[in-house]
C-alpha positions in Angstrom: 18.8 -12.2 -11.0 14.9 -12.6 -11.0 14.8 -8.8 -8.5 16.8 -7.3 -12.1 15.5 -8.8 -15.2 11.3 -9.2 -15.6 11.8 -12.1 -17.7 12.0 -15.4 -15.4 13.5 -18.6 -17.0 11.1 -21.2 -17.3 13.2 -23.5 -15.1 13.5 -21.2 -12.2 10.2 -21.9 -10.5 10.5 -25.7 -10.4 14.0 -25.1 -8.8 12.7 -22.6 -6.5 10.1 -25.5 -5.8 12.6 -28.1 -5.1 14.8 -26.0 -3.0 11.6 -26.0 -0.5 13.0 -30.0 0.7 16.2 -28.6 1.3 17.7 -29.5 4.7 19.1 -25.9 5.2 16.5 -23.5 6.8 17.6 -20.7 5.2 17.3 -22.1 1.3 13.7 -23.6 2.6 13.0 -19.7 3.3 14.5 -17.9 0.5 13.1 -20.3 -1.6 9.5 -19.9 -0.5 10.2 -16.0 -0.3 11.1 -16.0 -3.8 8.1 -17.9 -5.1 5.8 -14.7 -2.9 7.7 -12.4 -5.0 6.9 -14.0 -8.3 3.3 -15.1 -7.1 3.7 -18.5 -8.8 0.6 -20.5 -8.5 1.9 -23.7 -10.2 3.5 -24.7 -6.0 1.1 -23.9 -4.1 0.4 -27.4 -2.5 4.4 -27.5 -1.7 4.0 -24.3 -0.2 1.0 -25.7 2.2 2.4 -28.3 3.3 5.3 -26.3 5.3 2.9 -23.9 6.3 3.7 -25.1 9.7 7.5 -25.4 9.9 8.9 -24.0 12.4 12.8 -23.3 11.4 14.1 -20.1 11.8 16.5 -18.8 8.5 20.3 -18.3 9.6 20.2 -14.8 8.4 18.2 -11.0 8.5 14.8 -10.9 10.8 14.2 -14.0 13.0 11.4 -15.1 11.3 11.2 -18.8 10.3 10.3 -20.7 6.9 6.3 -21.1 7.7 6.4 -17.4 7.8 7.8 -17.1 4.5 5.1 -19.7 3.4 2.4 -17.8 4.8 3.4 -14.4 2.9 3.9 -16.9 -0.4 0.2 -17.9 0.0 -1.3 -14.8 0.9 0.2 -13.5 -2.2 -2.1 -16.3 -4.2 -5.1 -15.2 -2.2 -4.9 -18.6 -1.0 -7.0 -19.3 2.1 -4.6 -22.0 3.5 -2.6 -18.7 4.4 -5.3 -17.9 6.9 -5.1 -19.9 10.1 -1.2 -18.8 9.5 -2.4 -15.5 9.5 -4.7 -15.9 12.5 -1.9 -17.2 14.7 0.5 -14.7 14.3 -1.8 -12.0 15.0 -3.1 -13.7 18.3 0.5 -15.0 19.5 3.2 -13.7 20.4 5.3 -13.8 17.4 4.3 -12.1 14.7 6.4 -13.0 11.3 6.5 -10.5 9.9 7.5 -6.6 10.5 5.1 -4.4 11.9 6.0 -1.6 9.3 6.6 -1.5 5.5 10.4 -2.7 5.5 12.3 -0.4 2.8 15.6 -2.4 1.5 17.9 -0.8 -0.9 18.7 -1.8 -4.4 21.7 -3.8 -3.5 20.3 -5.7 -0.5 21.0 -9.4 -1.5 18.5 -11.0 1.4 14.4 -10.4 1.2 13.3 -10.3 4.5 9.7 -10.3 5.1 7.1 -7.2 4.2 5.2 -5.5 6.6 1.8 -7.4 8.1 -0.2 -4.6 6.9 1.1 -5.2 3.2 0.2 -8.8 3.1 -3.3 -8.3 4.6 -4.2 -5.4 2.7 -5.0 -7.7 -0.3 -6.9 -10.2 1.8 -10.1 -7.8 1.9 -12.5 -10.9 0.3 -11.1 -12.6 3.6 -11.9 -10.2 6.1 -14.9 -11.8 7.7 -12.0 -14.3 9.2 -9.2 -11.5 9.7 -11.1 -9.1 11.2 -11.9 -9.8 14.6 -7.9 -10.5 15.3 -6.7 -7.1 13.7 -9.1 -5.5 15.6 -7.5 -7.3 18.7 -4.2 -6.2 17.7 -5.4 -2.4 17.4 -3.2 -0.8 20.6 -1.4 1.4 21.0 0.2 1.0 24.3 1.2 -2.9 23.5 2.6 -1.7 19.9 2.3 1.3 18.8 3.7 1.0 15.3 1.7 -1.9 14.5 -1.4 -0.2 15.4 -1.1 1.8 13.0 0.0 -0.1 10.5 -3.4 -2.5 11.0 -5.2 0.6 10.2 -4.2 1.0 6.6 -5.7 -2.6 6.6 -8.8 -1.3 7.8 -8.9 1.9 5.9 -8.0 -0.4 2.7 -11.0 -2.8 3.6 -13.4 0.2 4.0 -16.5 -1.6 5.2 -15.7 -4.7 5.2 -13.8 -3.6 8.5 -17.0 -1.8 10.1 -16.9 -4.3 13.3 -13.5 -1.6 13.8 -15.3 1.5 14.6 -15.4 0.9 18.2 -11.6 0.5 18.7 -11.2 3.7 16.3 -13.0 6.0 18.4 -11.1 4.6 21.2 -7.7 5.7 19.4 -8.7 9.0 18.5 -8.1 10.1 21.9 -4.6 9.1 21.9 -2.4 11.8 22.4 -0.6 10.9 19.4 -0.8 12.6 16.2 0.7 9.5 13.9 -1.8 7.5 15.7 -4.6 9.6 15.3 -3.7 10.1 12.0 -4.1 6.6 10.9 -7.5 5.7 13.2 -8.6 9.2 11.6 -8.5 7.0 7.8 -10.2 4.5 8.5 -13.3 6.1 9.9 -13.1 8.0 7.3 -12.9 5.2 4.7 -16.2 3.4 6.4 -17.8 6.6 5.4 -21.6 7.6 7.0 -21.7 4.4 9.2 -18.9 6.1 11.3 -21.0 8.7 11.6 -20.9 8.2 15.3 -17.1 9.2 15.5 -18.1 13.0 14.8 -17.2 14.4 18.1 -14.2 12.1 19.0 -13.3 13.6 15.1 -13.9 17.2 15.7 -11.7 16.8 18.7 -9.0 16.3 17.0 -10.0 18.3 13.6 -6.5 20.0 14.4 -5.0 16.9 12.1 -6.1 17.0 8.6 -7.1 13.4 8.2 -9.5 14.2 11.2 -10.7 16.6 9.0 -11.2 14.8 6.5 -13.1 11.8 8.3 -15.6 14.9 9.2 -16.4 15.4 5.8 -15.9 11.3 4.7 -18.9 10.6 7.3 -21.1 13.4 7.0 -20.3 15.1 10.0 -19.2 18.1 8.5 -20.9 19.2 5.0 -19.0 22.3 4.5 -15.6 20.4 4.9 -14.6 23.7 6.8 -12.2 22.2 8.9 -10.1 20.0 5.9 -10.4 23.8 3.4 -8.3 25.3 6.5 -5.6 23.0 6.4 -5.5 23.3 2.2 -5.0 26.9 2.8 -2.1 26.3 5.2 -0.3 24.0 2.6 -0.8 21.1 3.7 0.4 18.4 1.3 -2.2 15.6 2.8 -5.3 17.4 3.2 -4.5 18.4 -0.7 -4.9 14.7 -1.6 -8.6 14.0 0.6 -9.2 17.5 -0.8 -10.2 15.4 -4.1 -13.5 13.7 -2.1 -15.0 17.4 -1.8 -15.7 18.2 -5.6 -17.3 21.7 -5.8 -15.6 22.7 -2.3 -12.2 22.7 -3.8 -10.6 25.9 -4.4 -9.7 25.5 -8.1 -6.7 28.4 -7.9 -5.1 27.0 -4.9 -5.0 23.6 -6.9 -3.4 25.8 -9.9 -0.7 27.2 -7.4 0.0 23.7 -6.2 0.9 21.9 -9.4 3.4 24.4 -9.5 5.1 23.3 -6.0 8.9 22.3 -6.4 7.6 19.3 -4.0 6.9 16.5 -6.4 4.5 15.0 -4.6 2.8 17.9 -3.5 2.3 18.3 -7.9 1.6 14.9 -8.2 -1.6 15.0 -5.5 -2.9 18.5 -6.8 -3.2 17.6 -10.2 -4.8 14.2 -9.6 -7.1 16.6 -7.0 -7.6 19.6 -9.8 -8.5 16.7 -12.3 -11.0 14.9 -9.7 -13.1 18.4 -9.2 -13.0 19.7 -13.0 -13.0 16.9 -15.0 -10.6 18.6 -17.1 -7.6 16.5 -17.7 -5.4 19.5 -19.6 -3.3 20.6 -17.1 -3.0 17.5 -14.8 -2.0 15.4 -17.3 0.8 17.7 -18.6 2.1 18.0 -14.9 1.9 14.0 -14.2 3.4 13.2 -17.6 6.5 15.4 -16.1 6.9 14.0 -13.3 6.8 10.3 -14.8 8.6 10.7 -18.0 11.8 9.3 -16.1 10.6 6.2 -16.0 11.1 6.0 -19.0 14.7 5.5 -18.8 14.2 3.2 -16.3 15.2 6.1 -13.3 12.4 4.9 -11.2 11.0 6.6 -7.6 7.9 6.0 -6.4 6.5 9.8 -6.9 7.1 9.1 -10.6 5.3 5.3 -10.1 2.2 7.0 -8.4 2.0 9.6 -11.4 2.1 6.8 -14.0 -0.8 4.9 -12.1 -2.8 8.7 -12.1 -2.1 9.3 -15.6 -3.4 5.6 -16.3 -6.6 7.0 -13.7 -7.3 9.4 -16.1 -6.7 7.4 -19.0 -4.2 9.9 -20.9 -3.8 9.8 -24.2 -1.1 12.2 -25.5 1.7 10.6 -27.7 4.2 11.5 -24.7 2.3 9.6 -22.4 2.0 6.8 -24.7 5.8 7.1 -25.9 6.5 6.6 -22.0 4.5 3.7 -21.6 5.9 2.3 -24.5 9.9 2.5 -23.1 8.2 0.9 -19.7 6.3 -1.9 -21.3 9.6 -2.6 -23.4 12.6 -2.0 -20.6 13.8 -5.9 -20.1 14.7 -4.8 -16.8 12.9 -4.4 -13.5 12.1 -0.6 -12.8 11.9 0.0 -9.1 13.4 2.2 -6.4 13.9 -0.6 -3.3 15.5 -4.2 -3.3 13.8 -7.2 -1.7 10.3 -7.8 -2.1 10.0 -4.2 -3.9 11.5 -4.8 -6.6 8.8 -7.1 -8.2 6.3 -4.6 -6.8 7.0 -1.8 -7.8 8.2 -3.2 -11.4 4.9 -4.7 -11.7 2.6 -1.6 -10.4 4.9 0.7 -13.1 3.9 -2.2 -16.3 0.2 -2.4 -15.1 -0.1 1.6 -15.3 2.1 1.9 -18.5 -0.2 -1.2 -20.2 -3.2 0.4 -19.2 -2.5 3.7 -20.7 -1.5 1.8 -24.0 -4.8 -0.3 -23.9 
C-alpha cells in the first residue's frame, strides 16, 4: 500500500488517474484523494476538470469527489483550487473538517484533512482567501472552526493583517481555547497589532496573550509570559524562545530534564534559541528522536528531528539517525490517512537536511 511503503510504482499514478472516470463516486474520490496524498503534478488538468462534481462518496464524512479534487489541487499550489476554496468557505457546506482529523494506523478510508491544514500552505494566495476566512472567524456560528482559521492566520503572519479587527473582537470571548488561538495570530502580525495591547493585557492570564504582548511591543519586559515560565507552563516555554536575553537560562536547564517529552523537546529548542549553544539541546533532541530510527515514530520525536535539522547538528548519532530514516523503505508515521505521507515526508526532509 502507497500509506506503508515510500516507494510508489511507476504505474500507480496513471491508474489512480484513470480511476477519476470511474462511474462509482466513491473510486472518483479515493482516487483523487490519493493523488493529494502523493502531490502528483503529472494529473492536474484531470483533476480540474471535476473540480465541480458534485457526488458524494458512499463511505466516511459526507463530502463529495470535487472536494477531494479541491484538497488534491491545493496540495499542488494550484490556483484552480481557489474558487473551490472560496465557495466552501462562503456556503454552507464546507468539505472538509473543521479540525485536524487524526486516523489511526489501520484506518483503510482517507477522509478529508482539516480546512486549516489545506489553507495553511496557500499563504502566496492569501490576497484571494483572506477576506472569506476572515468571514468565517465566529465563534458563536462555529466555534471549532474559528479557531482552526486562526492557525491559518497565525501561519500567514502579515499577509493576514486585514484579520486584526476580527481578532480583537475574539479576544473578549469568554473562552480560553478561543482566546488562545486569536491571542497567536496577533501575535504572529507582530508591531502592526500593536493596537490589540489592551484587549491582550486583558486576558494576559493565558500565556499566548502573553506572549502577543511581547510579539507586538506592548510589553518590553515580557513580564507577563516570564510569570507563566515560572509556573511551568509547557506553551509559554516554547514563545519563551522570541525573548532572547529575558529567558531565564536555569529554568530552561531544569526543563530539558522534564519526564514530559515535549516539555524537553520545546526547552531545548528555547535554551538553544537564547544561547546559541547547541551542546546540551542537541544531546536532549537527539534522545528524544533516536527512535525514529527504528521506524517507532510519534510526532514529539518528528518535531525533534525537524529542531535538530534547525540547528543543523552534526554529531555522528544524529547523522547515524538520519541515515536509518533516509534508508527505512517504509513510511514512518504515527496516524493513517492523509498522515501517513505527511508525516513520512516531514521525518525524510529533517533527516536529509541534517545529512546535507
Amino acid at each position: 500500500m502507497a500509506s506503508e511503503w515510500r516507494a510508489t510504482p511507476d504505474a500507480l499514478p496513471p491508474f489512480l488517474a484513470d480511476r477519476l472516470d470511474d462511474t462509482a463516486p466513491e473510486v472518483r474520490y479515493r482516487a483523487a484523494a490519493l493523488l493529494a496524498c502523493l502531490r502528483e503534478p503529472r494529473f492536474a488538468d484531470r483533476l480540474a476538470a471535476l473540480v465541480d462534481d458534485p457526488a458524494r462518496r458512499a463511505f466516511g464524512l459526507p463530502t463529495t469527489v470535487g472536494d477531494a479534487v479541491v484538497w488534491a489541487l491545493a496540495s499542488l499550489d494550484d490556483p484552480r483550487c481557489l474558487p473551490g476554496l472560496v465557495d466552501r468557505l462562503t456556503g454552507d457546506r464546507l468539505g472538509f473538517t473543521t479540525a485536524s482529523h487524526h486516523a489511526g494506523k489501520g484506518m483503510p478510508l482517507i477522509d478529508q484533512p482539516g480546512i486549516h491544514e489545506v489553507l495553511i500552505p496557500l499563504r502566496g494566495h492569501a490576497d484571494t482567501l483572506i477576506g472569506p476566512v476572515v468571514a468565517r472567524l465566529d465563534p458563536v456560528r462555529d466555534r471549532v472552526l474559528t479557531m482552526s482559521l486562526c492557525q491559518v492566520v497565525a501561519a500567514w503572519g502579515r499577509a493576514a493583517e486585514a484579520a486584526l479587527p476580527v481578532l480583537v473582537d475574539l479576544l473578549a470571548v469568554d473562552d480560553d481555547y478561543v482566546v488562545t488561538r486569536a491571542a497567536e495570530a496577533v501575535g504572529a502580525l507582530g508591531p502592526v497589532a500593536a493596537g490589540a495591547a489592551t484587549a491582550l493585557r486583558r486576558k494576559a492570564s493565558v500565556p499566548t496573550a502573553a506572549w502577543a504582548l511581547w510579539r507586538t511591543g506592548a510589553d518590553p519586559g515580557a513580564d507577563a509570559l516570564l510569570r507563566h515560565v515560572a509556573e511551568g507552563n509547557s506553551l509559554a516555554v516554547e514563545h519563551l524562545a522570541d525573548v532572547g536575553p529575558l529567558a531565564p537560562i536555569p529554568l530552561l536547564h531544569d526543563l530539558v530534564r522534564s519526564p514530559d517529552d515535549w516539555t524537553r523537546v520545546r526547552a531545548a529548542h528555547t535554551l538553544w534559541r537564547v544561547t546559541g549553544d547547541p551542546s546540551t539541546p542537541v544531546t536532549v533532541l537527539a534522545e528524544i528522536a533516536e527512535p525514529l530510527a527504528r521506524g517507532e515514530c510519534r510526532p514529539v520525536r518528528i518535531h525533534a528531528l525537524e529542531r535538530l535539522a534547525e540547528i543543523g547538528a552534526t554529531t555522528e548519532g544524529v547523522r547515524a539517525t538520519a541515515r536509518a530514516v533516509v534508508e527505512n523503505p517504509r513510511r514512518i508515521s504515527y496516524f493513517g490517512g492523509w498522515r501517513a505521507f505527511t508525516e513520512d515526508e516531514a521525518v525524510r526532509t529533517a533527516a536529509r537536511t541534517l545529512l546535507g
